[in-house]
N, C-alpha and C positions, 0 to 999 in steps of 0.2 A: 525593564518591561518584561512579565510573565504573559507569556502566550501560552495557551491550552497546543495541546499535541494535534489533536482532534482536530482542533482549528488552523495550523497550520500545517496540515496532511490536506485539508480540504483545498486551503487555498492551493497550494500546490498542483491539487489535483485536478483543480478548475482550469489552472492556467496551463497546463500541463495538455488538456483534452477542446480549449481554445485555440493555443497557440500551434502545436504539433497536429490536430484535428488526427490520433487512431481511428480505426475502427472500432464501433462497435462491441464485436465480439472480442477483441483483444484487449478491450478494457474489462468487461465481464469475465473474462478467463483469469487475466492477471487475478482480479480481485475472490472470484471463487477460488482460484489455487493458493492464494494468501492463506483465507481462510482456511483452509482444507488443510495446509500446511503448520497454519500456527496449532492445529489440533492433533497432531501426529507425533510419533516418534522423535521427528528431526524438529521438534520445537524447543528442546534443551541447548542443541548443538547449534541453532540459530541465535538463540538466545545470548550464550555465550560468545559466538562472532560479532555479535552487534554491540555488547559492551565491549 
């Protein structure tokens, strides 16, 4: 069975901000720092720890 990434990064994410109940802004941060980060410099050196 092919599951899309997208879809489960969501589900995860759902049950993730259900189950643990963060705040708010510590969700918004996480996700603005993702972003802000996959566009930076250290997006090669991520890249390559993740594979």
């Amino acid at each position: 069975m092919d599951v899309p990434l997208w879809l489960a990064l969501a589900a995860v994410g759902y049950l993730g901000v259900k189950l643990i109940r963060p705040p708010l802004w510590l969700v918004l941060v996480l996700l603005l720092g993702g972003y802000l980060i996959a566009d930076s410099l250290l997006a090669p050196v991520i890249d390559t720890a993740v594979k």
